[in-house]
N, CA, C and O of each residue as an XYZ file, in Angstrom:
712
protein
N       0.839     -1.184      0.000
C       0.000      0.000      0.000
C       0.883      1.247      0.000
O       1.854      1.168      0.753
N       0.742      2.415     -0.710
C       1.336      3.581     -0.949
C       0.391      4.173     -0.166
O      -0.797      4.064     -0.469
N       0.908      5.076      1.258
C      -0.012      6.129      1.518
C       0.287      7.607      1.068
O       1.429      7.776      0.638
N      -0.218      8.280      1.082
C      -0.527      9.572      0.653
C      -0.882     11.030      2.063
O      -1.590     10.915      3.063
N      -0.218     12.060      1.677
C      -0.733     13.038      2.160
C      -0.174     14.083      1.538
O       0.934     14.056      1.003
N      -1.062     15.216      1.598
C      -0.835     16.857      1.216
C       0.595     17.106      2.188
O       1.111     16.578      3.174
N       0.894     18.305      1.213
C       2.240     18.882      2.331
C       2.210     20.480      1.633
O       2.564     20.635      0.464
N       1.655     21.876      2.659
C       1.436     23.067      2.104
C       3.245     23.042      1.669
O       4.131     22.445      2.281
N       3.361     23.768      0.614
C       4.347     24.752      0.647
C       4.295     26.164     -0.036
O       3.244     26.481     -0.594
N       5.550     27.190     -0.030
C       5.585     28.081     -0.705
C       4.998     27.944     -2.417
O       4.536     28.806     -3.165
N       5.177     26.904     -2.562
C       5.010     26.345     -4.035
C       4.236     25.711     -4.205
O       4.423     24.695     -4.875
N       2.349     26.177     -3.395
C       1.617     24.948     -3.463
C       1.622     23.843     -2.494
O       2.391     23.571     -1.572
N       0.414     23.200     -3.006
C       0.200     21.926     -2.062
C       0.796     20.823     -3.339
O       0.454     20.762     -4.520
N       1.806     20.016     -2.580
C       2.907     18.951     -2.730
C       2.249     17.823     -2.130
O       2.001     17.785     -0.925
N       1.790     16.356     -3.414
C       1.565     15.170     -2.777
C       2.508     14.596     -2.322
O       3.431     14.917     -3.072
N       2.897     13.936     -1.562
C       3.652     13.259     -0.656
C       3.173     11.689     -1.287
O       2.058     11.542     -1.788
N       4.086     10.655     -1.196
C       3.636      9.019     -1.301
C       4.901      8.459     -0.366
O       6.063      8.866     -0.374
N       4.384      7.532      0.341
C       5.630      6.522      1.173
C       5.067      5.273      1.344
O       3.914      5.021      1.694
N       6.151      4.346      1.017
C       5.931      2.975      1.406
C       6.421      2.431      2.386
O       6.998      3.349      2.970
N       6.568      1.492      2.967
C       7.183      0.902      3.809
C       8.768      1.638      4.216
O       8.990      2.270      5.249
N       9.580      1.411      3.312
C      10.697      2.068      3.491
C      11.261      3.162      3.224
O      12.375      3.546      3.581
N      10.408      3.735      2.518
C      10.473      5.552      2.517
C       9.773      6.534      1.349
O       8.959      6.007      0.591
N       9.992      7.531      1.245
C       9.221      8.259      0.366
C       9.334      7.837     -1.301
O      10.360      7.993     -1.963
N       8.502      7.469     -1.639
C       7.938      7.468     -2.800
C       8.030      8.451     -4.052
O       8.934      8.478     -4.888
N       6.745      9.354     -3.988
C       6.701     10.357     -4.667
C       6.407     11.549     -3.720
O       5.903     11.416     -2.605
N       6.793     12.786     -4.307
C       6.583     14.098     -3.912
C       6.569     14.792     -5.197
O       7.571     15.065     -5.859
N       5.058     15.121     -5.574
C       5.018     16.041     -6.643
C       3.773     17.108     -6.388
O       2.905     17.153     -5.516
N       4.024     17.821     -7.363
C       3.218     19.018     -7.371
C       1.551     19.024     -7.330
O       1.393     17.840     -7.628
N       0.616     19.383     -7.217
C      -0.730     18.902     -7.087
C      -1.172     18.793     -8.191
O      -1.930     17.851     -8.422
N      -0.809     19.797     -9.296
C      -1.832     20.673    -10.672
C      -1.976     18.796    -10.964
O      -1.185     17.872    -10.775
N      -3.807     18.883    -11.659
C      -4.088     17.885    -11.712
C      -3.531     17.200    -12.993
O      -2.968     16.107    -12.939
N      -3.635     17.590    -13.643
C      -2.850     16.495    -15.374
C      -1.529     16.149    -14.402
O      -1.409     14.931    -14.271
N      -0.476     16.947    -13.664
C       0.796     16.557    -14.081
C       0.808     15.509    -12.571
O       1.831     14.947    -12.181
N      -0.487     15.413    -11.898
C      -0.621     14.857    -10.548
C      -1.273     13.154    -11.040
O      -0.898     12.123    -10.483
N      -2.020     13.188    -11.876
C      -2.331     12.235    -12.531
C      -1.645     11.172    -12.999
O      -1.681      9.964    -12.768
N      -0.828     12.074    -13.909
C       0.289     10.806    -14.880
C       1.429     10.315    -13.632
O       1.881      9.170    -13.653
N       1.696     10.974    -12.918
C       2.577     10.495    -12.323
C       2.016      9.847    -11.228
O       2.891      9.240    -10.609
N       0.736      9.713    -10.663
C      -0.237      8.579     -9.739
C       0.114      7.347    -10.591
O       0.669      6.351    -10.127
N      -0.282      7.505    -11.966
C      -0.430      6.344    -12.810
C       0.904      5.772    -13.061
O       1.059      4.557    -12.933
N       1.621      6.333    -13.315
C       2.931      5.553    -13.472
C       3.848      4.965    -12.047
O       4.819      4.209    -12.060
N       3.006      5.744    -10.578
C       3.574      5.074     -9.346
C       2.543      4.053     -8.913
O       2.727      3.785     -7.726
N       1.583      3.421     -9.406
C       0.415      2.406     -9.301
C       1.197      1.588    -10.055
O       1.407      0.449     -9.638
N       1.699      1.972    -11.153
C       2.041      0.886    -12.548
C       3.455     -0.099    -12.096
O       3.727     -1.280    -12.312
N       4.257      1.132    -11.294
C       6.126      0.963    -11.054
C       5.519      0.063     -9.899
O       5.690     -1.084    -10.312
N       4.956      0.004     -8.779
C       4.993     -0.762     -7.689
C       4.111     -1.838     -7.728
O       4.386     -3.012     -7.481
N       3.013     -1.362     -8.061
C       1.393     -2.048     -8.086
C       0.953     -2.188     -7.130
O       0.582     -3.292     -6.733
N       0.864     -1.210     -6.520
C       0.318     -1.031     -5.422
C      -0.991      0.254     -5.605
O      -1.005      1.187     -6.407
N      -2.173     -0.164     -4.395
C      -3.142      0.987     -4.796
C      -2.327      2.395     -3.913
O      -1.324      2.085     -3.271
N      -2.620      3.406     -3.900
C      -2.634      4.729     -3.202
C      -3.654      5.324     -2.517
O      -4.673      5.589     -3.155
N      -3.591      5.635     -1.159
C      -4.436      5.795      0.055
C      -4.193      6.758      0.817
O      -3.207      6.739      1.553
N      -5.310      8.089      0.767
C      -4.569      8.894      2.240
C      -3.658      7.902      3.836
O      -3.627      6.857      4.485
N      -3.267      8.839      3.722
C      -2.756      7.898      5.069
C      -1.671      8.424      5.734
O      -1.263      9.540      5.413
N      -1.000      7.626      6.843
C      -0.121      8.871      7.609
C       1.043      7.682      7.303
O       0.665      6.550      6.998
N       2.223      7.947      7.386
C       3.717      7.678      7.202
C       4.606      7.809      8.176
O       4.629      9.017      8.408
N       5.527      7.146      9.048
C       6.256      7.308      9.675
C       7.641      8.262      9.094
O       8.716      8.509      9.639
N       7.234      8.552      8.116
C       8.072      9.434      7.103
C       8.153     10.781      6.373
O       9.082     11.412      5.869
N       6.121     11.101      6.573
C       5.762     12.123      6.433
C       6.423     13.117      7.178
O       7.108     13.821      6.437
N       6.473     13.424      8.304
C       7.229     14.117      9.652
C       8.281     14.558      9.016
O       8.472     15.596      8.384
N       9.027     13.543      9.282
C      10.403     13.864      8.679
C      10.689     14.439      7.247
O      11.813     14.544      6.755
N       9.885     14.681      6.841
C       9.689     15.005      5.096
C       9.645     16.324      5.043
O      10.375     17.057      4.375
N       8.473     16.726      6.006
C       7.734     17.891      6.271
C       8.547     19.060      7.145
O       8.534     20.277      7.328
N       9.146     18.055      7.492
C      10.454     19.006      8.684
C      11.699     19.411      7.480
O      12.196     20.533      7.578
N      12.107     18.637      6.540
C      13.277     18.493      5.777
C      12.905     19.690      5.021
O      13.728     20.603      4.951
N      11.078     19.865      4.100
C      11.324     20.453      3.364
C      11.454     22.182      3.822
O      12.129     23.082      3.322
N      10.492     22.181      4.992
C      10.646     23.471      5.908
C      11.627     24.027      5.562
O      11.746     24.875      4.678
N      12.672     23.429      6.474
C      14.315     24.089      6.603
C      14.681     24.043      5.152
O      15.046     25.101      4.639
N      14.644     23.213      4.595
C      15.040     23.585      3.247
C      14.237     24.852      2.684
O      15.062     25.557      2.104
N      13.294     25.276      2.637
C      12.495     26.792      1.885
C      13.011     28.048      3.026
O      12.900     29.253      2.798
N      13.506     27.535      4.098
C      13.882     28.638      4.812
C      14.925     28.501      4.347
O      15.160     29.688      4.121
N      15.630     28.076      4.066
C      17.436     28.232      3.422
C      18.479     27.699      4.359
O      19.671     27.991      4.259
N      17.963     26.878      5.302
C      18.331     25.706      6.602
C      19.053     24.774      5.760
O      20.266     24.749      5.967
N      18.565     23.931      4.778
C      18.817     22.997      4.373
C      19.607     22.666      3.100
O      19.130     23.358      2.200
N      20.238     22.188      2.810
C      20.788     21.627      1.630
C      20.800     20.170      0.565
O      20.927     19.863     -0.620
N      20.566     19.548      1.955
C      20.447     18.009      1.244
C      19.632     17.213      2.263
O      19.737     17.419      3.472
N      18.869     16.356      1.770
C      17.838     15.514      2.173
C      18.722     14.389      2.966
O      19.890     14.080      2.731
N      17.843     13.853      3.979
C      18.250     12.646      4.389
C      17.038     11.489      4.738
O      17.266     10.509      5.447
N      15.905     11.731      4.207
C      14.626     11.260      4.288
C      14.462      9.778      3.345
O      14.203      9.625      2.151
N      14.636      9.138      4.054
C      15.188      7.852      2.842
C      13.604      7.980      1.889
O      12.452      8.185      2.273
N      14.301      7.711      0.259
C      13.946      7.711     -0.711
C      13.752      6.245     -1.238
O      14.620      5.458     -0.860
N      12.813      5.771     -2.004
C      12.191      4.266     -2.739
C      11.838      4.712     -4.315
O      10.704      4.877     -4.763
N      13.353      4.896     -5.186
C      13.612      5.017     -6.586
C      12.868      3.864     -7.212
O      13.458      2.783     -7.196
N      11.953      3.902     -7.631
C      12.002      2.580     -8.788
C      12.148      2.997    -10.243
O      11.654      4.047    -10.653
N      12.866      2.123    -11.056
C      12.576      2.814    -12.057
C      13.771      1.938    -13.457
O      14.383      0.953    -13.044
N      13.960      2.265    -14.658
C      14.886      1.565    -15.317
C      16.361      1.804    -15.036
O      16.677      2.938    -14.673
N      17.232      0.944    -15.150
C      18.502      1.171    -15.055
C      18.795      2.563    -15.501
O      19.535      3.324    -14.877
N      18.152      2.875    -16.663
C      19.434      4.250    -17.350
C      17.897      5.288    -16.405
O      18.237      6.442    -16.143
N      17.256      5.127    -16.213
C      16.414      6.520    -15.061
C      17.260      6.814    -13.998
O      17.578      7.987    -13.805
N      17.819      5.609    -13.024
C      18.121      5.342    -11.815
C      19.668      6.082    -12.274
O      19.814      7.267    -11.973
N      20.696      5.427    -12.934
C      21.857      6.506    -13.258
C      21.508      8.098    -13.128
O      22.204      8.980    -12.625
N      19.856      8.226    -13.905
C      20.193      9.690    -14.911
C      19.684     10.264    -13.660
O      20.083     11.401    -13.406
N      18.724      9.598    -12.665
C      18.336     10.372    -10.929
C      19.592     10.496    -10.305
O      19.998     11.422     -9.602
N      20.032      9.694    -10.565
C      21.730      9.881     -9.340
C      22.498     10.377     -9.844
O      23.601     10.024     -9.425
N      22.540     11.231    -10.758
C      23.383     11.923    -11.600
C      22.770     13.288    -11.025
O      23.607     14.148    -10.752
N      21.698     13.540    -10.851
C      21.270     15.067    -10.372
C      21.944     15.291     -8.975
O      22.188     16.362     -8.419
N      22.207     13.898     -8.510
C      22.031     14.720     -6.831
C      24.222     15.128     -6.887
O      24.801     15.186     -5.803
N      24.783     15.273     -7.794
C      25.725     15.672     -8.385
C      25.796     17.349     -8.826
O      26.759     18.115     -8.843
N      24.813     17.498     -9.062
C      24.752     19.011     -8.642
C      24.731     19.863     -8.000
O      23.555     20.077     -7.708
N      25.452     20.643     -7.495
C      25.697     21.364     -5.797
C      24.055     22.132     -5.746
O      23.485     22.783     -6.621
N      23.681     21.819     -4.599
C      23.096     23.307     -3.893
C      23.599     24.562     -4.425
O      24.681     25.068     -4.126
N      22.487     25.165     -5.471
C      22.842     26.573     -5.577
C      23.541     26.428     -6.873
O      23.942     27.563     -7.135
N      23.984     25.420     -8.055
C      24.145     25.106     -9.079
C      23.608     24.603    -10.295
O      23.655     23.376    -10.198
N      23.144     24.913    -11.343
C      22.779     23.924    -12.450
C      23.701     23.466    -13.093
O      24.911     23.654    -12.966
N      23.109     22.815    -13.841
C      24.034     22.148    -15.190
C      23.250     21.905    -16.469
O      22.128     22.350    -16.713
N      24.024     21.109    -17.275
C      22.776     21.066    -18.777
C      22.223     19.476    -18.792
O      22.854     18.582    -18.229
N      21.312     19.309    -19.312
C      21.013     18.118    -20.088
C      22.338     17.252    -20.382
O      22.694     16.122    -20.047
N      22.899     18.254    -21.139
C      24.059     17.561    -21.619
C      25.367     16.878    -21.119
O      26.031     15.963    -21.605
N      25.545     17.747    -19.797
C      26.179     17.524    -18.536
C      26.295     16.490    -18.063
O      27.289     15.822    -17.779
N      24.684     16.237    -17.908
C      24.511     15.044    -17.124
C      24.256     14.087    -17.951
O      24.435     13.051    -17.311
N      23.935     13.833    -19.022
C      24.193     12.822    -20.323
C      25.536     12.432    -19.953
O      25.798     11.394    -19.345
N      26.415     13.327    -20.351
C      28.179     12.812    -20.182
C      28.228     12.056    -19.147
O      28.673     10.910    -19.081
N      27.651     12.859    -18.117
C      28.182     12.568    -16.767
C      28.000     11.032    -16.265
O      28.805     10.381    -15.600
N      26.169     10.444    -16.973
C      25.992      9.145    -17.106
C      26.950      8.284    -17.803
O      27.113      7.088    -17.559
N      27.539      8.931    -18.638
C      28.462      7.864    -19.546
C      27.685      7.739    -20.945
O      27.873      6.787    -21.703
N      26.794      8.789    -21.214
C      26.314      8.651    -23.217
C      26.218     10.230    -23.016
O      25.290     10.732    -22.382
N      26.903     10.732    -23.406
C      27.204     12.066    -24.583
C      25.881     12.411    -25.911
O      25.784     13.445    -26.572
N      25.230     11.509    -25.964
C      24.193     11.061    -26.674
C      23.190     11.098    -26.392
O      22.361     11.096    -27.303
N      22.756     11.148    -25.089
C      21.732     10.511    -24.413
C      20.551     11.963    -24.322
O      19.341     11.828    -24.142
N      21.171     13.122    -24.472
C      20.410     14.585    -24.340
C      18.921     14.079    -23.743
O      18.424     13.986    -22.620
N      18.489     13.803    -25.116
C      17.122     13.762    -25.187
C      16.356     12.695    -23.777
O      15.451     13.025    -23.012
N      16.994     11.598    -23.827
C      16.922     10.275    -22.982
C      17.122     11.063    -21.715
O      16.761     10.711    -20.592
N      17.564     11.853    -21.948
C      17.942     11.947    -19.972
C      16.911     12.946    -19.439
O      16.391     12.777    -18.336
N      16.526     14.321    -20.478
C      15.108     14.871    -20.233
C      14.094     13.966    -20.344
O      13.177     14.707    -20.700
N      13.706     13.039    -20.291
C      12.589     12.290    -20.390
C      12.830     11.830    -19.112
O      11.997     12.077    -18.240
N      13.683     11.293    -18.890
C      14.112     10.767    -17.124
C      13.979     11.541    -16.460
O      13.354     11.000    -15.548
N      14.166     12.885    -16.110
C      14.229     13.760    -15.829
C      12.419     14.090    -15.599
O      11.874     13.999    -14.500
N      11.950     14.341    -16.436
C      10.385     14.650    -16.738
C       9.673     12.851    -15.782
O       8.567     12.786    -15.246
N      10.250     12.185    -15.818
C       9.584     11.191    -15.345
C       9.979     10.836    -14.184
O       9.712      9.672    -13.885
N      10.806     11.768    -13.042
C      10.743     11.948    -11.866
C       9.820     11.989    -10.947
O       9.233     13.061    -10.797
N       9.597     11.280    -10.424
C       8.962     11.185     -9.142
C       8.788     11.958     -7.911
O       7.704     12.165     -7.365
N       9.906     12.361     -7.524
C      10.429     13.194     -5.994
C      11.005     14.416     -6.945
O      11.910     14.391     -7.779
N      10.123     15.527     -6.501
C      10.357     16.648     -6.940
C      11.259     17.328     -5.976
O      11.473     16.842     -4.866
N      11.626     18.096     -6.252
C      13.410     18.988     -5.046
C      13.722     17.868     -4.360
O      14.875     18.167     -4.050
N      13.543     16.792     -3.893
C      14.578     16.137     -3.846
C      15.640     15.135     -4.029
O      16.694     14.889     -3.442
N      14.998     14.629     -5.062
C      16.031     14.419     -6.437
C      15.748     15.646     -7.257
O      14.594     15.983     -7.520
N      16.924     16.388     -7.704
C      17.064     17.867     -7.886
C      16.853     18.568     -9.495
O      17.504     19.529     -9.906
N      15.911     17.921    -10.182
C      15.970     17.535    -11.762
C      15.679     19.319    -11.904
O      15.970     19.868    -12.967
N      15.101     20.112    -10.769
C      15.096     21.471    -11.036
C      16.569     22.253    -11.586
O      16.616     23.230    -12.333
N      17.840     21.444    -10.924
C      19.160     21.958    -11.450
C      19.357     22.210    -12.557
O      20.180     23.104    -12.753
N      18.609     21.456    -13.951
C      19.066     21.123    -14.947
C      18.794     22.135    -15.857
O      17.572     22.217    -15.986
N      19.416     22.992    -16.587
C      18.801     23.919    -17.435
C      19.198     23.749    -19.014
O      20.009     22.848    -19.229
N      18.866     24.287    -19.836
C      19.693     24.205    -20.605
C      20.952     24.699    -21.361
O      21.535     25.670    -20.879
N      21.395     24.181    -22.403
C      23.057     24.339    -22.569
C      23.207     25.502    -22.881
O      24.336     25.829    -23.248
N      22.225     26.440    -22.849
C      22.354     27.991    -23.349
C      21.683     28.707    -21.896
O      21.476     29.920    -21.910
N      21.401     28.008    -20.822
C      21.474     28.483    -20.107
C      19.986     29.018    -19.520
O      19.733     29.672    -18.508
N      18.986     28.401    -20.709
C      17.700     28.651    -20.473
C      16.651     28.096    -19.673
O      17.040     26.934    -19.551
N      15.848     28.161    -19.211
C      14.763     27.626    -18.074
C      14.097     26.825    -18.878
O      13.301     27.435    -19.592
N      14.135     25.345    -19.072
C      13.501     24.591    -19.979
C      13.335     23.238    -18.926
O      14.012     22.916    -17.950
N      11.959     22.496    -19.647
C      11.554     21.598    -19.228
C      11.591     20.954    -17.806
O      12.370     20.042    -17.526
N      10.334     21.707    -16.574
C      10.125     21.651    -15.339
C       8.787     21.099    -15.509
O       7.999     21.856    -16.075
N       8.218     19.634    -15.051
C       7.317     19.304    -14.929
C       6.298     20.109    -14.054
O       5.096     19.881    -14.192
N       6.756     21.073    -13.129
C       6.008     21.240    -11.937
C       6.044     22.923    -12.616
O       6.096     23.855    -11.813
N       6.024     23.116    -13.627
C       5.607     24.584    -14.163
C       7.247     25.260    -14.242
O       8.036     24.715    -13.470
N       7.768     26.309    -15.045
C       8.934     27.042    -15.214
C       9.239     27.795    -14.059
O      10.360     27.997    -13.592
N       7.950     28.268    -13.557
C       7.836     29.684    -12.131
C       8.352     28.850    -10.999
O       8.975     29.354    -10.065
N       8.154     27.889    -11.067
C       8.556     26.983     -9.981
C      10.191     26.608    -10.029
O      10.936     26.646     -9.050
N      10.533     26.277    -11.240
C      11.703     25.907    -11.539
C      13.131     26.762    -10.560
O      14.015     26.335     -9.817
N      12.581     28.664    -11.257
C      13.090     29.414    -11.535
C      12.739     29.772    -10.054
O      13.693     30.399     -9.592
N      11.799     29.629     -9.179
C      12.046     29.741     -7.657
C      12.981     28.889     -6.544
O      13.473     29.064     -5.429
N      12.897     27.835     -7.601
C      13.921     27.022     -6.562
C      15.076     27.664     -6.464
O      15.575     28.224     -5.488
N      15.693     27.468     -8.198
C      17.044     27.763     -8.518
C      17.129     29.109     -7.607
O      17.980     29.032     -6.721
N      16.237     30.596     -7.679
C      16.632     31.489     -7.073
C      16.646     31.248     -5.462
O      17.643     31.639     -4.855
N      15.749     30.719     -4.849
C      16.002     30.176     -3.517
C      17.324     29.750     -3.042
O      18.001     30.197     -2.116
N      17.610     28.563     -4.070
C      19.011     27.764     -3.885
C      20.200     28.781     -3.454
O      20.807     28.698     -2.386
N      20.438     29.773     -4.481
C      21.135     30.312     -4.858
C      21.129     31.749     -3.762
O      22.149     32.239     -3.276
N      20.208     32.074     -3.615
C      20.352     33.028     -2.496
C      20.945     32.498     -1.202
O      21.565     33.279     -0.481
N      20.813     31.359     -0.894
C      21.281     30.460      0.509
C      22.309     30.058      0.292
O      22.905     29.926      1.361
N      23.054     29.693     -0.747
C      24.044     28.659     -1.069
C      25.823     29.570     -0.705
O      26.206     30.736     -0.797
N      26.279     28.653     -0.409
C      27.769     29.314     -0.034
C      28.551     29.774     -1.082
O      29.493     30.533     -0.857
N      28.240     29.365     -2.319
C      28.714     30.207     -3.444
C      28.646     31.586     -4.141
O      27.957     31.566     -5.161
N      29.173     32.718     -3.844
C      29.476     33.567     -4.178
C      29.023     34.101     -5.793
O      28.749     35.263     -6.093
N      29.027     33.140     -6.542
C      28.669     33.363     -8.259
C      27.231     33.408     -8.368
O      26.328     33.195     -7.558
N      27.257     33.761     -9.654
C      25.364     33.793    -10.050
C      25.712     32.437    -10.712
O      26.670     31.886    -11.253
N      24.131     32.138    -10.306
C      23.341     30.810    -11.147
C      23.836     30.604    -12.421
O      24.375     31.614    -12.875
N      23.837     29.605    -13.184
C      23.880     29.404    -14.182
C      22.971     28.824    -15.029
O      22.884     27.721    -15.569
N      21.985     30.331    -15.014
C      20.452     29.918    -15.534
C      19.873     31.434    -16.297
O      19.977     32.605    -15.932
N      19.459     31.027    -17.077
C      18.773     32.977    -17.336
C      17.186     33.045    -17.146
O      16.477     32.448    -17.956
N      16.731     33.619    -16.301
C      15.253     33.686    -15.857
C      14.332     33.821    -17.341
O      14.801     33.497    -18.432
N      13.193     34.262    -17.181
C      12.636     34.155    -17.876
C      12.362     35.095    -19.377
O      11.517     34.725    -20.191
């Protein structure tokens, strides 16, 4: 069983999912982009989805706090990836991006080991599960533009500026707003 609960944030109300051993999904509410990704976490586990409370929620809810206050940097809320071999690379390839940094598509293509892969790795990317924390918001593109954020561009472009106002790095983003 996947349970479920709301989680307010600055950015909206955020579904929450956890299983047994930890968070699931965390995505945005808007209904189309709340949908496909119900359906594809019913499909990945097979399991139904149920309000319900989590020994994990707490800790989720506390993580993301400090994180929007500028407390936080990196998660420690254990995470339950499912997904294909080259997804699972192209997710663990984001959390390679500093706090307060992007990179390109292309970046992280290399960085997987296919130089090739551009396209393949925005689709992985888009088919993320755990929104900010697997960090697919880092990713911009190779010109530096605000492209492809499942959870809307305004959102994108709040993280990155969030990040970046908190972050110990001294430089601007490497992103161009809108």
């Amino acid at each position: 069983m996947i349970l479920s609960k709301e989680i307010q944030s600055p950015l909206g109300i955020l579904l929450a999912g956890a299983v047994k051993e930890g968070i699931c999904l965390l995505e945005f509410a808007e209904k189309e982009r709340l949908e496909l990704q119900l359906t594809r976490l019913k499909k990945v586990f097979g399991e139904d989805i149920q309000p319900g409370e989590s020994k994990f929620f707490q800790q989720l809810e506390e993580q993301l706090q400090e994180y929007f206050e500028g407390k936080r940097k990196d998660f420690d809320v254990p995470l339950v990836v499912l997904g294909t071999d080259f997804q699972k690379k192209a997710w663990d390839a984001l959390h390679s991006v500093v706090y307060g940094k992007t990179n390109s598509y292309e970046a992280q293509a290399i960085r997987i080991g296919d130089k090739n892969a551009v396209r393949a790795v925005a689709k992985a990317n888009g088919e993320n599960r755990i929104a900010i924390l697997i960090p697919c918001h880092r990713i911009v593109g190779k010109s530096g533009d605000l492209t492809g954020y499942g959870g809307g561009l305004w959102r994108k472009k709040f993280l990155l500026e969030l990040e970046q106002k908190f972050s110990d790095s001294p430089t601007l983003p490497f992103f161009r707003g809108e």
